[in-house]
N, C-alpha and C positions, 0 to 999 in steps of 0.2 A: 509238185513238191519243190519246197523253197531248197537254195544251195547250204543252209544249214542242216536242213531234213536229212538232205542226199549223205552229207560228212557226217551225223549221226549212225546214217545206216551201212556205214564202211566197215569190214568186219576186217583183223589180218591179211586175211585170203585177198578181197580185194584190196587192197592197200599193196601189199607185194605186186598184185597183177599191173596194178596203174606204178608201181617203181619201177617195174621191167618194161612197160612198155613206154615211159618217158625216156629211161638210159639207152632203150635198145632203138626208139623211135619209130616200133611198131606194138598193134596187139597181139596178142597169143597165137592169132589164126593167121598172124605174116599180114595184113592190111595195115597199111603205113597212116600214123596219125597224122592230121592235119595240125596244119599251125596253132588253130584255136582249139583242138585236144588236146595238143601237149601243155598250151596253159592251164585249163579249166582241169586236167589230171595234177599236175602242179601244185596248185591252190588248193587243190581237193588232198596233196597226200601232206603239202606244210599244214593246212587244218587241223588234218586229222592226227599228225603228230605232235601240235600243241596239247592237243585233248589224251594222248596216250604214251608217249615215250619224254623219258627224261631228254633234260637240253643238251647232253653228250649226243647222243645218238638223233638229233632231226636234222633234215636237211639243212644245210649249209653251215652250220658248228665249225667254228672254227677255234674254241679251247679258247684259253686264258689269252688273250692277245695283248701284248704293251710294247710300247713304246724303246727305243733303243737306251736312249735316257734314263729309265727307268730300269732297266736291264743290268744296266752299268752300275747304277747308283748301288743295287741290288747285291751283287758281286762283290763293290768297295767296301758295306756293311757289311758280308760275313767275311774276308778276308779281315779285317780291319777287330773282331771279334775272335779272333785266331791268332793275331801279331800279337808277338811280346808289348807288354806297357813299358815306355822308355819309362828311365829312373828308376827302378824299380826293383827288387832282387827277391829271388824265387829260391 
């Protein structure tokens, strides 16, 4: 069975089991994964959450990320959209 095959046939159930046993760094029955389990579990649960969970919720999501520059600039436009317009009377 090719490593496609395998992530095809990952249901929930195993998906949660191969998350807990990556976070906790064991399987269910307390046997400690080895180095090259915890990648090939890894690979096997980013896979399968490209194929089944929106991009909030998969492994390593880190949301809207930008730049500090950008942040600011952000800021100075809605403040700037809120000041009085000099010269002007209301």
């Amino acid at each position: 069975m090719s490593f496609i095959q395998a992530i095809e046939n990952i249901t929930p159930e195993i998906y949660e089991n191969l998350k807990q046993a990556v976070e906790i760094g064991k399987w269910g029955d307390g046997r400690l994964l080895s180095v090259e389990q915890k990648e090939l579990c890894l690979q096997a649960m980013i896979a399968w959450e490209l194929k089944n969970l929106p991009e909030e919720e998969r492994t390593g999501y880190m949301g809207g990320q930008e730049c500090g520059s950008k942040k600011k600039k952000a800021a100075e436009l809605v403040s700037d959209l809120f000041a009085p317009a000099s010269g002007t009377r209301h």
